[in-house]
C-alpha atoms as an extended CHARMM CRD file, in Angstrom:
* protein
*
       119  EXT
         1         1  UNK       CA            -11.8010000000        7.5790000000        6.0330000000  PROA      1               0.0000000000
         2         2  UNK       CA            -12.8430000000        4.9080000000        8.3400000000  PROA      2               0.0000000000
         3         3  UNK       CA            -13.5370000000        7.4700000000       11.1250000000  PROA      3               0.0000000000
         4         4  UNK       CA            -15.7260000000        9.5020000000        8.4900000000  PROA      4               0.0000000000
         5         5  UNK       CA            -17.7640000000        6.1000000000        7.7300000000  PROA      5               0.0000000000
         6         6  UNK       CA            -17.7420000000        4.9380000000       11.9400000000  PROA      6               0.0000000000
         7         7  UNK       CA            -19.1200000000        8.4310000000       12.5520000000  PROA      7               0.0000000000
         8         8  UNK       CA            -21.8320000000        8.0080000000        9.5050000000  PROA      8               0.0000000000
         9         9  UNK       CA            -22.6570000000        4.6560000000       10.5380000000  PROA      9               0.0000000000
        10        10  UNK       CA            -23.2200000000        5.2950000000       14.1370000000  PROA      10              0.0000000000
        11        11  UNK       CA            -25.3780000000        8.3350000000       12.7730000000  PROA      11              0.0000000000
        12        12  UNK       CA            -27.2750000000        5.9610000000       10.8730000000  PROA      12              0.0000000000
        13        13  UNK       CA            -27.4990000000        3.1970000000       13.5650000000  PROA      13              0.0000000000
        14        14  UNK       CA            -28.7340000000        5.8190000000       16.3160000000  PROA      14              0.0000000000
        15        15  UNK       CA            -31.7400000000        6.4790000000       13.9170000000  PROA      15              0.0000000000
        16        16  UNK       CA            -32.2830000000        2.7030000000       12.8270000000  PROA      16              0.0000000000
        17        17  UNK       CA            -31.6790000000        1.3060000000       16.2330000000  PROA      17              0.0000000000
        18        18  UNK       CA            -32.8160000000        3.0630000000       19.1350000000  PROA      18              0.0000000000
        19        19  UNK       CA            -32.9410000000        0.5260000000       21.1000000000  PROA      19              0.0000000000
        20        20  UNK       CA            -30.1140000000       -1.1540000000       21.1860000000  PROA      20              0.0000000000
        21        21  UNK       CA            -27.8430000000        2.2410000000       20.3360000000  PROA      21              0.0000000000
        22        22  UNK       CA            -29.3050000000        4.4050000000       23.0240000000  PROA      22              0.0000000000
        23        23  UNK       CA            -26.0400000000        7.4930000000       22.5850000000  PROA      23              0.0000000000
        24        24  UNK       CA            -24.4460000000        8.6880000000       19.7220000000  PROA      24              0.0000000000
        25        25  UNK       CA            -20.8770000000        7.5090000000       21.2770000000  PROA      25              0.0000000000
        26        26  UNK       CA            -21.7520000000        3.9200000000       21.5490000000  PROA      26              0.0000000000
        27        27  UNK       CA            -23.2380000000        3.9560000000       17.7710000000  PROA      27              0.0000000000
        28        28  UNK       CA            -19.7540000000        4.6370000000       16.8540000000  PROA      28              0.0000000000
        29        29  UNK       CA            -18.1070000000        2.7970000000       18.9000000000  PROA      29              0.0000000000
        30        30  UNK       CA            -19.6670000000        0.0520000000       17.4790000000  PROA      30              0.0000000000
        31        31  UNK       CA            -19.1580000000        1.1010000000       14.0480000000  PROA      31              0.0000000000
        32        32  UNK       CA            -15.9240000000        1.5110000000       14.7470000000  PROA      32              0.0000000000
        33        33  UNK       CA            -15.4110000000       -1.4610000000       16.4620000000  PROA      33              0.0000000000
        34        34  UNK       CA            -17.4260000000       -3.3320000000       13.4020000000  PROA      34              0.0000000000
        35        35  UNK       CA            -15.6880000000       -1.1760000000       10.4710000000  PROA      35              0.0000000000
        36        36  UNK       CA            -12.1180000000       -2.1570000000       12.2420000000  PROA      36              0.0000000000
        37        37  UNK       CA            -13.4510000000       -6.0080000000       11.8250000000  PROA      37              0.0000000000
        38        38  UNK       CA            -12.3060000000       -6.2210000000       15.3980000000  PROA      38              0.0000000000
        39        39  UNK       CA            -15.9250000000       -7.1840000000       16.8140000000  PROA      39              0.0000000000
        40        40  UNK       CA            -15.6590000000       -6.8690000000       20.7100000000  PROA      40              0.0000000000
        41        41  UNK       CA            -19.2690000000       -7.8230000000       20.9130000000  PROA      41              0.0000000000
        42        42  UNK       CA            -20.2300000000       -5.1330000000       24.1350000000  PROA      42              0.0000000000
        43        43  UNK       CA            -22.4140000000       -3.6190000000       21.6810000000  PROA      43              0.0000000000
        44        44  UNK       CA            -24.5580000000       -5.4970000000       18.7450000000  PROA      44              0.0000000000
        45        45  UNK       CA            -28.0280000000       -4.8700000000       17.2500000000  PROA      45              0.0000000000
        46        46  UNK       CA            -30.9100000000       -6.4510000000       17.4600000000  PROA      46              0.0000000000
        47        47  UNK       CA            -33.3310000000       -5.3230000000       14.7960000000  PROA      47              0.0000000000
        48        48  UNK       CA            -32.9810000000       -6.0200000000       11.2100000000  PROA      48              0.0000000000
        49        49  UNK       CA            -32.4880000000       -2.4910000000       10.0720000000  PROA      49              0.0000000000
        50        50  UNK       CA            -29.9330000000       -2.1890000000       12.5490000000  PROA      50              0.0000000000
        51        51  UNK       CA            -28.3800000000       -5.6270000000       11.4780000000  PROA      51              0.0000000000
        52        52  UNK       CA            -28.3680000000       -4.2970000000        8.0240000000  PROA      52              0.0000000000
        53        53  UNK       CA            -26.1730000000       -1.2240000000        9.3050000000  PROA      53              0.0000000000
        54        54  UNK       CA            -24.0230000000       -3.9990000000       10.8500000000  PROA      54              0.0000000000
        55        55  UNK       CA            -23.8520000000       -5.7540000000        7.5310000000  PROA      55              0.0000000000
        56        56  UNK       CA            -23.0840000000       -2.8730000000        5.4340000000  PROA      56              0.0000000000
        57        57  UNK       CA            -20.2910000000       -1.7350000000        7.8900000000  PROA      57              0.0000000000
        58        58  UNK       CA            -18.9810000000       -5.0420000000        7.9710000000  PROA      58              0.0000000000
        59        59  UNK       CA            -18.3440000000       -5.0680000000        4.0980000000  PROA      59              0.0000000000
        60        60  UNK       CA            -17.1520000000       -1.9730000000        3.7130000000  PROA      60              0.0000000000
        61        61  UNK       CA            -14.4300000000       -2.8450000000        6.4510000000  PROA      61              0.0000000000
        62        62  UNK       CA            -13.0360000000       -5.9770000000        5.1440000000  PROA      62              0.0000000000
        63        63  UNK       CA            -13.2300000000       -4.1580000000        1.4200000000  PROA      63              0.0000000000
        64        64  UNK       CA            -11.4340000000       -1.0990000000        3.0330000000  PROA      64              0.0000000000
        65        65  UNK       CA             -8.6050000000       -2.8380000000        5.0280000000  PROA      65              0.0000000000
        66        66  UNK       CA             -8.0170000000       -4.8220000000        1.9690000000  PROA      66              0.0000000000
        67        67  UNK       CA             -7.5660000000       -2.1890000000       -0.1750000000  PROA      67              0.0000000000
        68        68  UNK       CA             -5.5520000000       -0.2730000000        2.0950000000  PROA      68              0.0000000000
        69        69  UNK       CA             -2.9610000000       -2.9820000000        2.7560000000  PROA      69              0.0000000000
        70        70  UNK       CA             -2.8610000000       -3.5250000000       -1.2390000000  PROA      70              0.0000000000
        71        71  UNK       CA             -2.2070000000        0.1350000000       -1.8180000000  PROA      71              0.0000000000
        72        72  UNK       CA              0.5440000000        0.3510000000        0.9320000000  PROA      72              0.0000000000
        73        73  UNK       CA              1.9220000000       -3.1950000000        0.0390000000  PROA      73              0.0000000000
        74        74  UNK       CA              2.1060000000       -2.2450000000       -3.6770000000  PROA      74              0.0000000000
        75        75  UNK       CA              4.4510000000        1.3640000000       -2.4500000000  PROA      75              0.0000000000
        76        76  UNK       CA              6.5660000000       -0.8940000000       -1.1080000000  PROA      76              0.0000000000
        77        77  UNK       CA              6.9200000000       -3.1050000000       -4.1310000000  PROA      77              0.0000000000
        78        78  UNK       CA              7.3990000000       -0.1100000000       -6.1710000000  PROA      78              0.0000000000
        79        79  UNK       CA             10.0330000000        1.8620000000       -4.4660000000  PROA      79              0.0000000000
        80        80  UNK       CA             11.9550000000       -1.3940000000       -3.8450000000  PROA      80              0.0000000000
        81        81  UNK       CA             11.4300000000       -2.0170000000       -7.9310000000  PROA      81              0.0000000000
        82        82  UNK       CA             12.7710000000        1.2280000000       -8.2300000000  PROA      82              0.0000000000
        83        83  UNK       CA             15.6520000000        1.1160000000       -5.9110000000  PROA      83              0.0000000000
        84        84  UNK       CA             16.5570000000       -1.7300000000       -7.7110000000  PROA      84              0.0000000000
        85        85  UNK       CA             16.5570000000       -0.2100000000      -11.2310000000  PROA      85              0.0000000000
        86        86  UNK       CA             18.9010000000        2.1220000000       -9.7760000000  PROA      86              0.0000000000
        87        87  UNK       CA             21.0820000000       -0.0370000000       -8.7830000000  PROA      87              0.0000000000
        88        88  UNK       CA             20.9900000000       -1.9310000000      -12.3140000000  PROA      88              0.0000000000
        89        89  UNK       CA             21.4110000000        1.6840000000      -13.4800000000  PROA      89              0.0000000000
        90        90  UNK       CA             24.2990000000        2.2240000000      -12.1190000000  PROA      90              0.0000000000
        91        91  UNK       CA             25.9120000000       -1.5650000000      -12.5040000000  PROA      91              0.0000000000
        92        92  UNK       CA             25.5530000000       -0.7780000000      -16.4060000000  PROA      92              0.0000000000
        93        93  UNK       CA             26.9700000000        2.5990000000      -16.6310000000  PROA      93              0.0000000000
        94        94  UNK       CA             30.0390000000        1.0160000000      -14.4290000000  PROA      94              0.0000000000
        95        95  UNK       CA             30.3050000000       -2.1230000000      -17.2140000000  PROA      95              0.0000000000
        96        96  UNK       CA             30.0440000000        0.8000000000      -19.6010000000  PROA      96              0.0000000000
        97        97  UNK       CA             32.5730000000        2.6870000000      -18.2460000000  PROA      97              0.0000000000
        98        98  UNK       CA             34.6630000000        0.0560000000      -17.3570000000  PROA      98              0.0000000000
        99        99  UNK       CA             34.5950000000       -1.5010000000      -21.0320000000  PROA      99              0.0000000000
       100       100  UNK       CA             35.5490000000        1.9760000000      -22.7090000000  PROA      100             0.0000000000
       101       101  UNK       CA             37.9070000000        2.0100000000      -20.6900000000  PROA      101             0.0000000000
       102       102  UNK       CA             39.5760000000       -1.4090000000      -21.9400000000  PROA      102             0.0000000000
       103       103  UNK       CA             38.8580000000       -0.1740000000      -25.5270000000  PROA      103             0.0000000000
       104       104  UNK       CA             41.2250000000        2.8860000000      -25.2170000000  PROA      104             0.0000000000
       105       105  UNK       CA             43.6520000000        0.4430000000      -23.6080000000  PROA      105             0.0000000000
       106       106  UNK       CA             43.6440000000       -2.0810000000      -26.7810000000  PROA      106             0.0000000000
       107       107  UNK       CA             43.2520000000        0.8010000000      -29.0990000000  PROA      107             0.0000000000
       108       108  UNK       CA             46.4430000000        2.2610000000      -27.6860000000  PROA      108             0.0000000000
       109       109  UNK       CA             48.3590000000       -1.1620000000      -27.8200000000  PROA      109             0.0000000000
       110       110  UNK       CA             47.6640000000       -1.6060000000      -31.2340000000  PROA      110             0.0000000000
       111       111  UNK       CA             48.9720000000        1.6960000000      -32.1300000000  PROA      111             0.0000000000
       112       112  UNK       CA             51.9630000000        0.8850000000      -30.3640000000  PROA      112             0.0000000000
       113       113  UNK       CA             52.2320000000       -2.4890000000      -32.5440000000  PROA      113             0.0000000000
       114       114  UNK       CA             51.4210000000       -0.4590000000      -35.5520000000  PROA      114             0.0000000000
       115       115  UNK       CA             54.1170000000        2.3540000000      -34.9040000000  PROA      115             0.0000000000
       116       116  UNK       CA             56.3360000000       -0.6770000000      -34.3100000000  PROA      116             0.0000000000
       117       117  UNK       CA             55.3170000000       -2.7270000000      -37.1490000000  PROA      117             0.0000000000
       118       118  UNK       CA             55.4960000000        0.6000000000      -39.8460000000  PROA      118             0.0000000000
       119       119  UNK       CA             59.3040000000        1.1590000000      -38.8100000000  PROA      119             0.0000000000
């Protein structure tokens, strides 16, 4: 995605910008540079349409980046949350288990005392 939108943007900046993006390669790299939010400053423009570009790019990088660190951030959060259901999952069943388990002991005692107490 941000490729796709450095390549579109130095497009657009080679057509807006002639001047100060002279190739099709440094257009991009600037995008690139700009869209990353990295801003080496080799490259910058100088007109207002071109500044607009800049602008535009700018946005879209800081709105991108953020997303995609929200997105992967939030995977995280949800396979740990589920990993940790699991693991509740299986702490219950074993309480379960482990409870029925003492129930058939009692129930058998107290047969026992019953067959005791009925002779």
């Amino acid at each position: 995605m941000t490729v796709s939108v450095a390549l579109l943007g130095g497009l657009v900046a080679t057509f807006v910008d002639e001047k100060d993006f002279q190739s099709f390669g440094d257009a991009t790299w600037w995008a690139l540079v700009t869209l990353t939010t990295v801003g080496y400053g080799d490259i910058v423009p100088t007109t207002t349409a071109g500044r607009a570009v800049g602008s535009a790019l700018i946005v879209f990088g800081v709105t991108f980046l953020s997303f995609l660190t929200a997105t992967i951030t939030s995977l995280f959060v949800s396979v740990d949350r589920e990993r940790q259901q699991a693991e509740e999952r299986m702490r219950h069943e074993a309480a379960e288990s482990e409870t029925r388990a003492l129930l058939l002991q009692l129930d058998k005692r107290l047969d026992s005392i019953e067959t005791k107490l009925d002779q």
